[in-house]
N, C-alpha and C positions, 0 to 999 in steps of 0.2 A: 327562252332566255338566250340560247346561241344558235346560230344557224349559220350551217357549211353547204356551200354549194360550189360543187364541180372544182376543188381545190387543188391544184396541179405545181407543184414546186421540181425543178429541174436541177440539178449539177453537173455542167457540161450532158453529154451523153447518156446519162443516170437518171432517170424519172424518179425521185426518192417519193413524192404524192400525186397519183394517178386520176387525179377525177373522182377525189371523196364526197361524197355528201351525207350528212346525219345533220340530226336537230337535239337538241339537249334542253331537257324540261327542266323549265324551275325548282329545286329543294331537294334534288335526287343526286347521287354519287354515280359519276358513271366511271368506266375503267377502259383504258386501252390496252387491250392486250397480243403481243403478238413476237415473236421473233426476235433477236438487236437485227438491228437493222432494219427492222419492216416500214419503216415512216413514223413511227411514236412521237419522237422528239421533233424532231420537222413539222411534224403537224400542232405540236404545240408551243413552237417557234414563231409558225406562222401567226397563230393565233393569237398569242399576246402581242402582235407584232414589233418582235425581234427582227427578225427577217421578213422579208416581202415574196407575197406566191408569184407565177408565173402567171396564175390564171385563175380563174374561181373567186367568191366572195366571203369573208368572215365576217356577222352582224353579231354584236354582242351588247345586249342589250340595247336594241335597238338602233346603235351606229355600229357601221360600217370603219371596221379595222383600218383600211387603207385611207377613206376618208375622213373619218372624225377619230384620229389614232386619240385623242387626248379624253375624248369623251369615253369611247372603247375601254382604253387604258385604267383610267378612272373605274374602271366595273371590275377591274381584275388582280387579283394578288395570286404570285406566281412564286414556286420554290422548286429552280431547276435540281438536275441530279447532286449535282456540287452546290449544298448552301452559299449562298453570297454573302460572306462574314464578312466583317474585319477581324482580324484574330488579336490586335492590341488592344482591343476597346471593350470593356467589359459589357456585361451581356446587357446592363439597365440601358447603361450611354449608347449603346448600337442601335436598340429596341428606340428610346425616344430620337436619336438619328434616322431610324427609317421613319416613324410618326409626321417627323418634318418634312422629310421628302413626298410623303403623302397627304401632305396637307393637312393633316388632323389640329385643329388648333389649338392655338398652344396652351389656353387654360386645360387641357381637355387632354392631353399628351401625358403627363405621369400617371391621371387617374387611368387611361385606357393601358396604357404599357403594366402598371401594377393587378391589372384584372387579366391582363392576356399572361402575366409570369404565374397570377394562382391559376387561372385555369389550365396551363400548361405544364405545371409542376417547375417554376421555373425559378421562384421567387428565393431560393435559399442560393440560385448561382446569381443574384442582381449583381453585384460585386467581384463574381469573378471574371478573368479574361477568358477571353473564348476562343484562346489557344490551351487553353489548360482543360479545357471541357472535353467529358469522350464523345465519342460519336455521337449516341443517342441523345445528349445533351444538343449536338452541335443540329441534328433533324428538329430539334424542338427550336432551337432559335431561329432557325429557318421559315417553319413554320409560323412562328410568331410573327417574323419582320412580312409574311405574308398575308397574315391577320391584320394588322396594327390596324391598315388603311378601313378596315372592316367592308371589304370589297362583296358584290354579290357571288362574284362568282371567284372558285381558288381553281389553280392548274398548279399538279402536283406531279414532279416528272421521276417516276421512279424513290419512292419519299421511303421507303423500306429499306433501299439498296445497303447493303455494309450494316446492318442491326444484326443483332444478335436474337434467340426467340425472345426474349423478354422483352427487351425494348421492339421486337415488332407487334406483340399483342397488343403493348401500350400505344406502338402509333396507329394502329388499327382502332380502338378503343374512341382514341384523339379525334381519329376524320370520321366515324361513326357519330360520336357527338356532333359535328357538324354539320352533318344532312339537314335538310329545312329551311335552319338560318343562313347556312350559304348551297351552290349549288357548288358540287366538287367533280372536277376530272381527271384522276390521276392515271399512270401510264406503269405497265411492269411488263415483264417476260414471264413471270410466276404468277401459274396460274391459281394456284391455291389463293396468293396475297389479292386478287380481283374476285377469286368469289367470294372468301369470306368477309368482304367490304361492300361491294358492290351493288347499285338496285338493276344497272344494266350495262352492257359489257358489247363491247366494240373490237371486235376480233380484224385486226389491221395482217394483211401478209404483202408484201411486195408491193407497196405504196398505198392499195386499197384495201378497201373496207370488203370481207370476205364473208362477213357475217354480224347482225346487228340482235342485241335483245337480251333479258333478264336470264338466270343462267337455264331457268323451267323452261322459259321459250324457246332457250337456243336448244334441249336436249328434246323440245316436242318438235321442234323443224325435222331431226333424224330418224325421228320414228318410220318406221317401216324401214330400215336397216337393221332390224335384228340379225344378230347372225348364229347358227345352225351349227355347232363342231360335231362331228359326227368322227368314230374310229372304226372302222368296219376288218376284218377279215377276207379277201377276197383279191379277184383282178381289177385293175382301174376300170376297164374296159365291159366287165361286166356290170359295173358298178351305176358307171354310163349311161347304159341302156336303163338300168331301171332309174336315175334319176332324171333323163328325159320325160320320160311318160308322166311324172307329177307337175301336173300344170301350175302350179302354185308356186314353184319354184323360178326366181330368178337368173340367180345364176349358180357357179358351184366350182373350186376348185380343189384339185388334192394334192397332197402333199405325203412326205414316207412318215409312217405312223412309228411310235416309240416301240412296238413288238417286232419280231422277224415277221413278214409276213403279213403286215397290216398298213392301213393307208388309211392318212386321217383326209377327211373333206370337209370344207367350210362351205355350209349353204347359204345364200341370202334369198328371202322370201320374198314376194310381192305382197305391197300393203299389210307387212307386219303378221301374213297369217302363220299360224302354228300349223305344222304337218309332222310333226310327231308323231302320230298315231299313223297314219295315211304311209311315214318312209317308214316306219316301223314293219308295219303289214305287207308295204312292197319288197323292201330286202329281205327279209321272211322268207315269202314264197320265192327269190330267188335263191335261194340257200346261202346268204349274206351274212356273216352272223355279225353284229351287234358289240361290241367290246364297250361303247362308251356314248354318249349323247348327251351334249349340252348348249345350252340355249342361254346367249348373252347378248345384253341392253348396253348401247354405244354410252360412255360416258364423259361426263365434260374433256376430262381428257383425250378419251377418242375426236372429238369434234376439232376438237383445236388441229391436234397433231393431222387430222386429216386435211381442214382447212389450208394448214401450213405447211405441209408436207413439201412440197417443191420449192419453199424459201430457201435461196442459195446466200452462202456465206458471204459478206460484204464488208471484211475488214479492212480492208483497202480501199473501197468505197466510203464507208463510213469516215475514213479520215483523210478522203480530199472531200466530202461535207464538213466536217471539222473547218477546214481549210479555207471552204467557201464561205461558209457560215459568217467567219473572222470577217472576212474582206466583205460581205454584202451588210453586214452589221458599220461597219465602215463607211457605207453609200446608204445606209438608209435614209437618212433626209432628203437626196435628189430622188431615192428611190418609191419613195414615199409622195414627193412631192409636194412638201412642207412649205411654205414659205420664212425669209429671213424671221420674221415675228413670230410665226408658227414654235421656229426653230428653238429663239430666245427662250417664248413661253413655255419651252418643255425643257428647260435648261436641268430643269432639278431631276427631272425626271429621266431624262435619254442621256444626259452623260451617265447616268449611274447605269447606263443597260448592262453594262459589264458584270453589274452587282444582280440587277432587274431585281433591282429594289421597288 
């Protein structure tokens, strides 16, 4: 359904997308997950082509982003972090205003706009303004005016952010129902809100893709990192010498143990083996005694935090992207390389990118 290859967007001096590449199957939810700042929103900037890459290709369903933007376009319904409301306009009139700008026809636009508010729970606010709506009301009209076009594929950028738990079971609930019928991509920094959704998960740190796969595959890639806490009684130095000798052993650091007198070591193994029994018996016979031994399996959260561990803070950055963003949004038509007709034919649709309705 999508395919990225070598996708490189730049901000001045700032690589925010370093030469991504992933493919996204038909009917599956998949989740970006990674850091602020790690390339999220940028990459799905690029994609529904808001803004234009430096380099690399976006094919979504079968055309080419940069060149068949209207065919692309046409596959995609998009609900940035900020819903693209009008707050005057009550939630039916907005719903059947987006239907227009998506081409839906117009026998065809109150029946879909009335089946997108039942199935959304949306139908008791058709009448009211959507300045008066709370939050979670306001993620659901969003979602909606991203539906309407009944696109194959939805990019959902952070569609959780500012819920409360209630309203995020229910919008979890919501993009779960839609696996199959559309194929979905949403983007978060929480990690819990990508697994409990997701069929596979895209672990973005510093513009690239750091790690790709369902959350079983990404936690079978680390296998063979178990790790070994050991609290021993003794000298480092002693301690040393007898975990040298266990071949099995990787590597091993220590650290001051919580007793007077003790020092805790964390071992990591090769190829996952248990030596339990084997450092049992070697500290033993060297008169080591033993206080503590426990043996822990990396878990999602391990992998991520490891993955991203070196992600540097980039609020400053982030908002001359902000900045850039504005102004290249600005130029997309030359940058694109649209033609005058091009330009006309996408009237309905690229003045409203503001809304990316």
């Amino acid at each position: 359904m999508i395919q990225v290859e070598n996708l490189v967007k730049r901000y001045g001096g700032h690589v925010a997308v370093d030469g991504m590449s992933f493919t996204v199957e038909e009917g599956k939810i998949y989740g970006f997950l990674g850091p602020n700042g790690a390339g999220k929103t940028t990459t799905m900037n690029v994609m529904t082509g808001y803004i234009a890459a430096d380099g690399g290709s976006v094919v979504i369903g079968g055309h080419d982003i940069m060149r068949e933007p209207l065919a692309a376009k046409a596959c995609i319904g998009y609900l940035p972090e900020i819903p693209p409301l009008y707050p005057d306009m009550t939630v039916g009139e907005f719903l059947l205003f987006a239907a227009e700008l998506k081409k839906v026809p117009k026998a065809e636009r109150k029946k879909r706009v009335a089946e997108l508010e039942e199935r959304l729970s949306l139908s008791e606010m058709s009448h009211r303004l959507i300045k008066n709506l709370s939050k979670g009301y306001k993620q659901r009209v969003g979602l909606a005016q991203a539906l309407v076009g009944n696109p194959k594929v939805l990019i959902l950028d952070e569609p959780m952010v500012g819920l409360d738990p209630k309203q995020i079971i229910e919008m979890r609930d919501l993009i779960k129902g839609l696996a199959g019928e559309h194929t979905v991509i949403l983007s978060s920094h929480i990690l819990s809100e990508i697994s409990a959704v997701c069929d596979h998960i895209l672990i973005i740190s510093s513009g690239k893709l750091a790690a790709s796969g369902s959350p079983e595959e990404l936690q079978k890639m680390m296998q063979g990192t178990a790790e070994l806490v050991v609290t021993v009684i003794g000298e480092r130095e002693q301690a040393r010498t007898v975990l040298e000798q266990i071949e099995d052993i990787e590597q091993f650091t220590f650290e001051e143990g919580g007793e007077e007198g003790s020092i805790l070591i964390r071992i990591s193994t090769k190829n996952d083996a248990d030596i339990r029994k084997s450092l049992s018996v070697a500290l033993a016979g060297a008169g080591i005694p033993i206080l503590s031994m426990n043996r822990s399996e990396k878990s999602l959260e391990d992998i991520f935090l490891e993955l991203t561990e070196e992600e540097p803070e980039t609020e400053e950055e982030t908002e001359t992207e902000e900045e850039t963003q504005t102004a290249e949004a600005e130029e997309g038509t030359e940058e694109t390389g649209t033609t005058e007709d091009e330009t006309e034919s996408m009237t309905g649709e690229e003045e409203t990118d503001e809304s990316n309705l």
